[in-house]
NULO-652371 format. One record per atom (N, C-alpha, C): y, x, z; atom name; residue in one letter. Coordinates in Angstrom, 3 decimals. Atoms other than C-alpha are relative to their C-alpha. Example, Ala and Ser with C-alpha at 12.3 -4.5 7.8 and 13.67 -1.06 7.14 Angstrom:
// residues 2
> -1.190|0.890|0.000|N|A
> -4.500|12.300|7.800|CA|A
> 1.200|0.900|0.000|C|A
> -1.190|-0.820|-0.060|N|S
> -1.060|13.670|7.140|CA|S
> 1.090|-0.770|0.730|C|S
***
This chain:
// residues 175
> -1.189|0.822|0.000|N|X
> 0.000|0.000|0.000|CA|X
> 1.251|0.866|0.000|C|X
> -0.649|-0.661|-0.098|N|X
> 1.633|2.565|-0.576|CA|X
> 1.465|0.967|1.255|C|X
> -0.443|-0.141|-0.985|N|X
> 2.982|4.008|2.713|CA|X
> -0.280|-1.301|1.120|C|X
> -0.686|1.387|-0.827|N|X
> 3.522|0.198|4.119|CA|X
> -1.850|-0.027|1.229|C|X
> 0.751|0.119|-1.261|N|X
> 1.313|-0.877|7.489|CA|X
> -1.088|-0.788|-0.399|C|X
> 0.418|1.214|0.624|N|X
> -1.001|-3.476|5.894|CA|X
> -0.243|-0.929|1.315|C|X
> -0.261|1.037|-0.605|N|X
> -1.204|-5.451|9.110|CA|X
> 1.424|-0.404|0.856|C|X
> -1.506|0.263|-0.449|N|X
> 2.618|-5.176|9.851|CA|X
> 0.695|-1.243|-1.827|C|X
> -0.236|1.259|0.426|N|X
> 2.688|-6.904|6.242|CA|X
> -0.241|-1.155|-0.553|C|X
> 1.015|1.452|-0.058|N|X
> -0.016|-9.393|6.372|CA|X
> 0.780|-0.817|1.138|C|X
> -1.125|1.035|-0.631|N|X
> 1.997|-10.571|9.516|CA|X
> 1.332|-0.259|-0.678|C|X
> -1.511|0.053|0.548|N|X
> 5.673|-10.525|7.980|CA|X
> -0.784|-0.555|-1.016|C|X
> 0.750|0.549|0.762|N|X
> 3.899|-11.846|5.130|CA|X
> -0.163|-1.528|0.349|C|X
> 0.552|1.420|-1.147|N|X
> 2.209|-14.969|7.325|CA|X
> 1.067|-0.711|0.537|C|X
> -1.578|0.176|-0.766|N|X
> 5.798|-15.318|8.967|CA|X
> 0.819|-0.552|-1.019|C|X
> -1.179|0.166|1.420|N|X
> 7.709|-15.566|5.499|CA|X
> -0.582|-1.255|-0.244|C|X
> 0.661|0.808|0.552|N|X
> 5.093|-18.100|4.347|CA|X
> 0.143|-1.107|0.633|C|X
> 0.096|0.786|-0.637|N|X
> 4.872|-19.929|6.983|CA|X
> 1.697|-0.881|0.149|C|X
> -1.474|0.411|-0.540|N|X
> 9.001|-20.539|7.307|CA|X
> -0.046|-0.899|-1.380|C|X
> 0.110|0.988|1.524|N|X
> 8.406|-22.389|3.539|CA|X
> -1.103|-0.920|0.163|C|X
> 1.443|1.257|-0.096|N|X
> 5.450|-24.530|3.724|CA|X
> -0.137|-0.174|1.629|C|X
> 1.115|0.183|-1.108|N|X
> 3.172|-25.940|6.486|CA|X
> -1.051|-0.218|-0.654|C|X
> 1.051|0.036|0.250|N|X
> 0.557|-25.937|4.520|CA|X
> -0.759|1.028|1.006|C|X
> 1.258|-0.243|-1.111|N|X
> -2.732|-24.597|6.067|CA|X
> -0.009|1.905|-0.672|C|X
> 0.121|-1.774|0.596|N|X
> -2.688|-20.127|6.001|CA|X
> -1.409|0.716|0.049|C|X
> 1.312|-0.823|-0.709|N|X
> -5.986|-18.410|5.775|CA|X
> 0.186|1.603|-1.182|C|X
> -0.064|-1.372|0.507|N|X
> -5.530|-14.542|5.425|CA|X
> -1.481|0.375|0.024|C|X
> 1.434|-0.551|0.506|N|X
> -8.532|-12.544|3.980|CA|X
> 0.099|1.046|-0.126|C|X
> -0.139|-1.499|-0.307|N|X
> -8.183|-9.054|5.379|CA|X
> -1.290|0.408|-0.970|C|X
> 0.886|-0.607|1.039|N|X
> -9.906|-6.453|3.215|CA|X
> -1.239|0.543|0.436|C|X
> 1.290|0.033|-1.033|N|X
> -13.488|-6.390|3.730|CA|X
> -0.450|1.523|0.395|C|X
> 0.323|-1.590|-0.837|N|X
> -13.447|-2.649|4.953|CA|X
> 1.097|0.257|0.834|C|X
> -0.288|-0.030|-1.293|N|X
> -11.101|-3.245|7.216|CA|X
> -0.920|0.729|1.343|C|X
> 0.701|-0.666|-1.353|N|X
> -12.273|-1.475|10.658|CA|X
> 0.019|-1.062|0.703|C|X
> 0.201|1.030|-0.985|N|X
> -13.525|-4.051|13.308|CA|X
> 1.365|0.302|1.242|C|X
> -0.757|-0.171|-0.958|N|X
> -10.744|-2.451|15.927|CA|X
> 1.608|-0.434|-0.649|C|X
> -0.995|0.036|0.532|N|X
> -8.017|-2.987|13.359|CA|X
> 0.121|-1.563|-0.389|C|X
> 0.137|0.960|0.015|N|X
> -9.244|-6.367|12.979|CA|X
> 0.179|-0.643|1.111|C|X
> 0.303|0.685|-1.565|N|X
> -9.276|-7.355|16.384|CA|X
> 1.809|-0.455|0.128|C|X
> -1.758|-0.132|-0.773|N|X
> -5.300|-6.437|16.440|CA|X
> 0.786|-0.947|-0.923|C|X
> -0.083|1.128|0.629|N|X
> -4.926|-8.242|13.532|CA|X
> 0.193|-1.529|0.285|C|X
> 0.363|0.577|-0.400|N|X
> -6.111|-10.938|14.778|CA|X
> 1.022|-0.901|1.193|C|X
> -0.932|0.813|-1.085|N|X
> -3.746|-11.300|17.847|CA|X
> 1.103|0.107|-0.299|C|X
> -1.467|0.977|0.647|N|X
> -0.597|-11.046|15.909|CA|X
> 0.119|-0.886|-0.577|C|X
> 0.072|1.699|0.890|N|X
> -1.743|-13.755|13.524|CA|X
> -0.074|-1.070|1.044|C|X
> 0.723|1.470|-1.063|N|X
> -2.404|-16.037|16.892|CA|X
> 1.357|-0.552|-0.038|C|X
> -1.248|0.680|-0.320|N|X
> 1.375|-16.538|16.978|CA|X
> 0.215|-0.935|-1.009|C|X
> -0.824|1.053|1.015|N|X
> 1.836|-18.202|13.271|CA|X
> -0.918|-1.132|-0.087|C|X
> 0.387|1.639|0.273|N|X
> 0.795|-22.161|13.452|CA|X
> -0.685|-0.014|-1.136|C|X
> 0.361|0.392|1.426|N|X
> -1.499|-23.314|11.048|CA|X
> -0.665|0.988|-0.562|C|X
> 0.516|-1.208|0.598|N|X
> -3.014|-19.830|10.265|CA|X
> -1.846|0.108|0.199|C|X
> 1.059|-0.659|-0.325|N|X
> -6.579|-19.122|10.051|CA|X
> -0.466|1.285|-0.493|C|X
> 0.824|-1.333|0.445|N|X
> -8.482|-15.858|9.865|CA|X
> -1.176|0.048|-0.634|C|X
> 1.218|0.139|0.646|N|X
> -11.264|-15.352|7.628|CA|X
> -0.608|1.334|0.636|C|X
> 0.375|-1.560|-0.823|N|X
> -13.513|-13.048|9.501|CA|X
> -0.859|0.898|-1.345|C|X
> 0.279|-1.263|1.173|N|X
> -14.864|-9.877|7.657|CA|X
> -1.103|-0.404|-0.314|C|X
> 1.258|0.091|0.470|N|X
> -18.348|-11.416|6.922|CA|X
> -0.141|-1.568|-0.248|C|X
> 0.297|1.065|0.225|N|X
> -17.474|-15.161|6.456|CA|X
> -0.097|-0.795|-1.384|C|X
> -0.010|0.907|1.618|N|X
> -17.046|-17.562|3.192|CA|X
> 0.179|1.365|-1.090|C|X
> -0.217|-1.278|0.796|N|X
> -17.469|-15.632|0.306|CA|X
> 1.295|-0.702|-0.735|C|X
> -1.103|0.128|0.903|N|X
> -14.675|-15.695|-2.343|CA|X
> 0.317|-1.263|-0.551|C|X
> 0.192|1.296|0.437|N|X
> -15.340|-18.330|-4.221|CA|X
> -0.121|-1.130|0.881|C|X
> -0.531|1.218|-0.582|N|X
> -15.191|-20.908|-1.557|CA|X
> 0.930|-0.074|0.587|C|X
> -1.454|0.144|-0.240|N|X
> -12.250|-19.710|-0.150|CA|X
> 0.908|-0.186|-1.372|C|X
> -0.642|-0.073|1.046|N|X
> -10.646|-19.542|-3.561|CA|X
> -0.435|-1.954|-0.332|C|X
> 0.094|1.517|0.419|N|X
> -11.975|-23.252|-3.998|CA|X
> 0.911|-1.161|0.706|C|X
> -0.783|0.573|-0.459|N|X
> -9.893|-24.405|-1.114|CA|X
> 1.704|0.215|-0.333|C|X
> -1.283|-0.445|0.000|N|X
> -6.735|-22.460|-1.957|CA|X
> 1.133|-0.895|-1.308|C|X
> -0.923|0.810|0.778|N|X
> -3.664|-23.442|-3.549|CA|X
> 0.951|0.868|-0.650|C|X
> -0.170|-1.157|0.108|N|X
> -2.531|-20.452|-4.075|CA|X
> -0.362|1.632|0.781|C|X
> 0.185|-1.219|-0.683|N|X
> -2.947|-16.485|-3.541|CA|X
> 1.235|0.833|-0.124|C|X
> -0.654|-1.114|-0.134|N|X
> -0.806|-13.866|-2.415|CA|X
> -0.448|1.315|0.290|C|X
> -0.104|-0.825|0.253|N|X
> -1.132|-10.915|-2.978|CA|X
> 0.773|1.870|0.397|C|X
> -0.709|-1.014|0.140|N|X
> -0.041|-6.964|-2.727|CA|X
> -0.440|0.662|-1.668|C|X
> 0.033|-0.307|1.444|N|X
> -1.606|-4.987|-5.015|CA|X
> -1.589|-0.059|-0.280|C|X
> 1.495|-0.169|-0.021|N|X
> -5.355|-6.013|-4.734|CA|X
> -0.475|-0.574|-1.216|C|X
> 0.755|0.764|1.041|N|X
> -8.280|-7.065|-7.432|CA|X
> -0.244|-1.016|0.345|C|X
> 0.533|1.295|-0.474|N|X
> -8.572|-9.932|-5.492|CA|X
> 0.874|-1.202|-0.734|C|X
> -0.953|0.767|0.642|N|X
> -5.593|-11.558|-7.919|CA|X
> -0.900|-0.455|-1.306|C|X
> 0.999|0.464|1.288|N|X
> -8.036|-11.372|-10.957|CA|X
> -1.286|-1.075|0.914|C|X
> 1.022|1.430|-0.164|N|X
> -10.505|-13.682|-8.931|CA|X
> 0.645|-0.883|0.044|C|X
> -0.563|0.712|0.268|N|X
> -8.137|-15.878|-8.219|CA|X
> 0.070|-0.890|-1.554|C|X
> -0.037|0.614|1.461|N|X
> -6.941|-16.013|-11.435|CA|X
> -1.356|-0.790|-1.027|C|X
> 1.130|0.254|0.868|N|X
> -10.255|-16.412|-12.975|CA|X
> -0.588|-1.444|0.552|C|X
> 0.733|1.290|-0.460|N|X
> -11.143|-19.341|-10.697|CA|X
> 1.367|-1.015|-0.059|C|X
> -1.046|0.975|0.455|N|X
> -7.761|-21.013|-11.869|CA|X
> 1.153|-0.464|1.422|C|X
> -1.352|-0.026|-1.135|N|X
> -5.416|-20.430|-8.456|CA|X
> 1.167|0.872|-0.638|C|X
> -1.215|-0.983|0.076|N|X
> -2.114|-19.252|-8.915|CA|X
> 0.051|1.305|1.269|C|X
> -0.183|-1.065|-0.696|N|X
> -1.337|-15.762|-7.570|CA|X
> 1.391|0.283|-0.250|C|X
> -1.499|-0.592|-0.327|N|X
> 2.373|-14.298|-6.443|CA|X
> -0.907|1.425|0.342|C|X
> -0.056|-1.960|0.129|N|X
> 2.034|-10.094|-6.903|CA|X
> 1.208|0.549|1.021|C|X
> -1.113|-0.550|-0.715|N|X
> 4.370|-8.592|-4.150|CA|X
> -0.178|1.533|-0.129|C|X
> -0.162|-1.062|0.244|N|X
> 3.751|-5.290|-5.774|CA|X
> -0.032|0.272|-1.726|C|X
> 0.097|0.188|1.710|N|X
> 4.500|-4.370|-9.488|CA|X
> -1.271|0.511|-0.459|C|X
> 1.333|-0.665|0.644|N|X
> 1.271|-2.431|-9.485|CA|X
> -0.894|-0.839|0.405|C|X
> 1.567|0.668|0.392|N|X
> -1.191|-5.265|-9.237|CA|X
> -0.397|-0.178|-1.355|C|X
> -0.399|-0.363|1.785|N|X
> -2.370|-5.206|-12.393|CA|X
> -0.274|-1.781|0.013|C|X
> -0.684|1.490|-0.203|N|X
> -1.596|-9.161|-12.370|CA|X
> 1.024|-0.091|-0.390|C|X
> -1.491|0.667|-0.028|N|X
> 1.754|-8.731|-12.002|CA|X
> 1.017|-0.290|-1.055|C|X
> -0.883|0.172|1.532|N|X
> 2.995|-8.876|-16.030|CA|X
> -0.509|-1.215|0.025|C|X
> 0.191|1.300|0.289|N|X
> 2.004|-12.449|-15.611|CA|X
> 0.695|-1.122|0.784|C|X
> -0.204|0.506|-1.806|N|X
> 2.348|-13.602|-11.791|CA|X
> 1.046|0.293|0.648|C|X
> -1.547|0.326|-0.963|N|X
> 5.495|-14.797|-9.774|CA|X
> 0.028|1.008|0.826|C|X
> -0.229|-1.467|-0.853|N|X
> 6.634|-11.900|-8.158|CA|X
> 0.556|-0.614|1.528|C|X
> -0.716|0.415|-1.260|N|X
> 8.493|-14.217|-5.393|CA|X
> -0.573|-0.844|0.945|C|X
> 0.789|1.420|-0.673|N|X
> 7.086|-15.808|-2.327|CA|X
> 0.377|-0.784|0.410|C|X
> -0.572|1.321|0.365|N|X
> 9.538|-18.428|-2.549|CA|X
> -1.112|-1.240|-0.838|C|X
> 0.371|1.377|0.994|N|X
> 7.423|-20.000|-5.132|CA|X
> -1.531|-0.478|0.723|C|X
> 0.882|0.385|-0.329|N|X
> 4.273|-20.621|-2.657|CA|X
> -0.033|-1.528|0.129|C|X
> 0.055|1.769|-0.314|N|X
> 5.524|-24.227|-2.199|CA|X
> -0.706|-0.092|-1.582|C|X
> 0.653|0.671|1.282|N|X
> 4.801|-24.969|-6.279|CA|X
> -0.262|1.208|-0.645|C|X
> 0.365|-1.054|0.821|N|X
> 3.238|-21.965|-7.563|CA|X
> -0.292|-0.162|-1.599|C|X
> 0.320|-0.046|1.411|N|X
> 2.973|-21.616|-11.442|CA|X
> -1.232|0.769|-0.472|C|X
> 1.636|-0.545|0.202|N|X
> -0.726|-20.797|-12.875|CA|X
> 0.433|0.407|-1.619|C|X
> -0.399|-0.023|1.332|N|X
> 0.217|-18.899|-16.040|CA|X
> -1.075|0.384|-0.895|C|X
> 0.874|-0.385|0.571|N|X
> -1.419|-18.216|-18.975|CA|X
> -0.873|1.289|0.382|C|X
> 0.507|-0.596|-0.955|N|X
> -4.038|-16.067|-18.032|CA|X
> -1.111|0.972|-1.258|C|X
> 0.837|-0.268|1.195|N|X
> -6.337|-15.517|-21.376|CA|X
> 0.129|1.571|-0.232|C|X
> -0.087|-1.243|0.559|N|X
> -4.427|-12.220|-22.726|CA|X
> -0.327|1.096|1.043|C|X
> 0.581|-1.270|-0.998|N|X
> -4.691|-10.618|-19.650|CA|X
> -1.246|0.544|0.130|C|X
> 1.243|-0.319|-0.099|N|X
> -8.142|-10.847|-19.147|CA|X
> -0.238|0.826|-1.497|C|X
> 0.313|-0.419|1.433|N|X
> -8.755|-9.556|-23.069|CA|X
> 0.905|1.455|0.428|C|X
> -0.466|-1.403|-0.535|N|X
> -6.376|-6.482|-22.142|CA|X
> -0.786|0.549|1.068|C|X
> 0.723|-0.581|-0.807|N|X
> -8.497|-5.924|-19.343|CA|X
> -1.323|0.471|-0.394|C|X
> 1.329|-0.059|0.742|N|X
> -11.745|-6.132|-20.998|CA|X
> 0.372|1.133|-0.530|C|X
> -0.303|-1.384|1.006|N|X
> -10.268|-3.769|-23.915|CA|X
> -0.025|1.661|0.759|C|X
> -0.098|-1.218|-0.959|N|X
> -9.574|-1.144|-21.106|CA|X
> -0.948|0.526|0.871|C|X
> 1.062|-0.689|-0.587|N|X
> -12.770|-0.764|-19.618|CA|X
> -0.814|0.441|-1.541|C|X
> 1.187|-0.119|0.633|N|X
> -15.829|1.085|-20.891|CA|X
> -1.621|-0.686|-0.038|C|X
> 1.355|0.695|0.097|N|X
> -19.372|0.265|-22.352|CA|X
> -0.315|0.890|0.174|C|X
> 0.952|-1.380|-0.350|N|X
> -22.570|2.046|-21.549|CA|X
> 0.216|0.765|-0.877|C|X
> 0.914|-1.325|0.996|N|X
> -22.938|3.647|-24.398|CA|X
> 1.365|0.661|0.000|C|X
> -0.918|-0.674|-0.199|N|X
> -19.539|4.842|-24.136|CA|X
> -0.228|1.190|1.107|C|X
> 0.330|-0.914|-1.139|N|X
> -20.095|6.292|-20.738|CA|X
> -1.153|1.296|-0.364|C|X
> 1.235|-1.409|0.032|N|X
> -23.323|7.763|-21.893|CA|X
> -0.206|0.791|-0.803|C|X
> -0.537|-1.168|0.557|N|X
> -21.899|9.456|-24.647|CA|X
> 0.753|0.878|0.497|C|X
> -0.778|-0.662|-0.338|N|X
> -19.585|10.990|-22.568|CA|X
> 1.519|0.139|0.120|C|X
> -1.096|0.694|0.336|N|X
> -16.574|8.898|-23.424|CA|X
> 1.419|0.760|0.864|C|X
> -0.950|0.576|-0.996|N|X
> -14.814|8.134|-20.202|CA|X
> 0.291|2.278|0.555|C|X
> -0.474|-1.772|-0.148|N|X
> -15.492|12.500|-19.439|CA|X
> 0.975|0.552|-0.507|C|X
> -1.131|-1.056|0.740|N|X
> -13.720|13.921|-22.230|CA|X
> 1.215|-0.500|0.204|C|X
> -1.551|0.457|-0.159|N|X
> -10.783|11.145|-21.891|CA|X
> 0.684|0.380|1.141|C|X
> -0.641|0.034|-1.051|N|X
> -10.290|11.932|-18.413|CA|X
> -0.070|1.336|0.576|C|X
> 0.885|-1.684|-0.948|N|X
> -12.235|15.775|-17.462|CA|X
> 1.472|0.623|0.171|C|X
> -1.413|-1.083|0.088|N|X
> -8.464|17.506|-18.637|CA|X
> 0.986|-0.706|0.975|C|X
> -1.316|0.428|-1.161|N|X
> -6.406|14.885|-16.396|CA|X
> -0.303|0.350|1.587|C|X
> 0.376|-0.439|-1.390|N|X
> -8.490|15.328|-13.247|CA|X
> 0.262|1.571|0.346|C|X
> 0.274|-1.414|0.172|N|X
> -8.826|19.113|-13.942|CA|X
> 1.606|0.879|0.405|C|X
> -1.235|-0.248|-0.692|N|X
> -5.013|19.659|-13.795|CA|X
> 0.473|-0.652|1.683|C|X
> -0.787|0.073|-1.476|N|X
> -4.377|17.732|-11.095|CA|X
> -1.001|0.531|1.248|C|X
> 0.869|-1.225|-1.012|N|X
> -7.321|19.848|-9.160|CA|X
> 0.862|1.028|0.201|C|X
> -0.890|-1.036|0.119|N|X
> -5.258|22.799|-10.439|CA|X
> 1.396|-0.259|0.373|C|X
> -1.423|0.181|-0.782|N|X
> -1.946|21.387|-8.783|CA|X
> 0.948|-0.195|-0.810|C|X
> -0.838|0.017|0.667|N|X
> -0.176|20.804|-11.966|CA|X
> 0.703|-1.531|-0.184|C|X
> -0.706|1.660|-0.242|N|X
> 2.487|18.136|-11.727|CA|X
> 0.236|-1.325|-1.505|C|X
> 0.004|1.494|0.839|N|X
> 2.933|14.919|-13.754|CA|X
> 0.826|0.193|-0.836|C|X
> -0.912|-0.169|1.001|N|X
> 5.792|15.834|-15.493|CA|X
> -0.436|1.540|-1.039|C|X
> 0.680|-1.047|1.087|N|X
> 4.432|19.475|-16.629|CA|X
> -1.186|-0.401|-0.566|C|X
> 0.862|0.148|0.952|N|X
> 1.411|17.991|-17.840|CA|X
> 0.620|-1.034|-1.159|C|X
> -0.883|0.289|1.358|N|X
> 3.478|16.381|-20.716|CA|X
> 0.733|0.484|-0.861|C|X
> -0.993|-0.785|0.976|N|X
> 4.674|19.578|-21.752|CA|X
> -1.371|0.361|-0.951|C|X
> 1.317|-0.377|1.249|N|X
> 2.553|20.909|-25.057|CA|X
> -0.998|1.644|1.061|C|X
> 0.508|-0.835|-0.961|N|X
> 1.777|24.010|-22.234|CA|X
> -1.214|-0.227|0.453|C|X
> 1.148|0.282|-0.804|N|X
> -0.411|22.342|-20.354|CA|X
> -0.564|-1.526|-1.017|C|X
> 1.291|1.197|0.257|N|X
> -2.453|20.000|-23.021|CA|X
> -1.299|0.454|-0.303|C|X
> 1.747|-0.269|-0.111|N|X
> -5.575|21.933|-22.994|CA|X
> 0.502|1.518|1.159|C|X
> 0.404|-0.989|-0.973|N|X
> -6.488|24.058|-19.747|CA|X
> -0.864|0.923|-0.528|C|X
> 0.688|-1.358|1.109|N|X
> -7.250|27.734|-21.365|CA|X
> -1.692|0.152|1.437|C|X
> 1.188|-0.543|-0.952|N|X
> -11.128|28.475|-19.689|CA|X
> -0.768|-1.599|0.656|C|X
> 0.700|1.460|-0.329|N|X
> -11.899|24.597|-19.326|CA|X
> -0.760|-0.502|-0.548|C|X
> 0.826|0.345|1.237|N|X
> -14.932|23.539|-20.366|CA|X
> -0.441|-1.630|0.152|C|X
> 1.038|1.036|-0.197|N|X
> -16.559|19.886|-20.713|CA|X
> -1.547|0.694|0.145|C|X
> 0.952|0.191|0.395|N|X
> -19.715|19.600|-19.650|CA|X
> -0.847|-0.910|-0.492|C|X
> 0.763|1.223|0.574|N|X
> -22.681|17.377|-20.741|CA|X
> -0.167|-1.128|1.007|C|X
> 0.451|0.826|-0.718|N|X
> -23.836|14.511|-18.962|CA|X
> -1.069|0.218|0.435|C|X
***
C-alpha cells in the first residue's frame, strides 16, 4: 500500500463510508493477514455501526460478492472478482489495475456505477502468458535483462539509456 498502514486505512476507510450510507459494512481483510494483526483490527472496527468483519477463513468470495453492492478497494485483485461477478468497484489507488475504468471516489458508494467491463478483461487476458509460451521460454527472455539489472542496482531511469540495453556477460539460460 505503498508505505500507508493497511489497518489505519481499512478503519478511515470504514469511517468515510460509513458518514455516507448506512448501509450494512463488511470488510474482507487480506487473507494473509497475521491472526495478531487481525485481532487489532478487529477492535477498531467495533466502533463503526453497522460493520461486520469477515473472519480470515469465512464465506468465500463469491458469496460475499453476492451480497455486496459494491467494492472498495486499494490496489487489490480482489476488484477483478468483483467486477467479474457484476459489483461495482471504487479504486482508491491509481495502481489497481481496475482503475482505467472504476470510480476513483468514495463519494460514489451511495450509487456506484458498474462500467463497462468487457475491454478490460480482453487487455488483461492479452497480457498474460500461455504454456507454451512459458515453456518456450517466453516470459525469461522478456523479463531475465529487467530483473538482472535491477539485481545489479541499476536504476529505472538508466535502464532506458541505449548503455544499459543488454548487460555485457549476461547470459539466458534454458529452462
Amino acid at each position: 500500500m505503498r508505505g500507508m498502514d493497511v489497518r489505519q486505512w481499512l478503519v478511515a476507510t470504514a469511517r468515510h463510508v460509513r458518514r455516507l450510507t448506512d448501509r450494512p459494512i463488511i470488510v474482507r481483510p487480506h487473507p494473509g493477514m497475521k491472526n495478531e494483526d487481525f485481532a487489532a483490527l478487529e477492535a477498531e472496527l467495533a466502533t463503526v455501526s453497522g460493520l461486520h468483519l469477515s473472519g480470515l477463513s469465512s464465506l468465500t468470495v463469491v458469496d460475499e460478492l453476492a451480497r455486496a453492492h459494491c467494492t472498495i478497494c486499494y490496489s487489490s485483485s480482489f476488484s477483478l472478482d468483483s467486477l467479474l461477478q457484476g459489483v461495482p468497484v471504487i479504486t482508491l489507488s491509481r495502481f489497481n489495475i481496475a482503475a482505467p475504468i472504476c470510480s476513483k471516489q468514495i463519494e460514489d458508494v451511495v450509487d456506484p456505477p458498474l462500467p463497462e467491463r468487457e475491454q478490460l478483461f480482453y487487455d488483461i487476458a492479452y497480457a498474460h502468458w500461455t504454456l507454451d509460451e512459458i515453456r518456450a521460454g517466453d516470459v525469461l527472455k522478456r523479463f531475465a535483462p529487467i530483473l538482472a539489472m535491477r539485481c545489479a542496482g541499476v536504476s529505472r531511469q538508466a535502464r532506458h539509456s541505449p548503455a544499459h540495453s543488454v548487460l555485457p556477460g549476461f547470459q539466458l539460460q534454458g529452462l
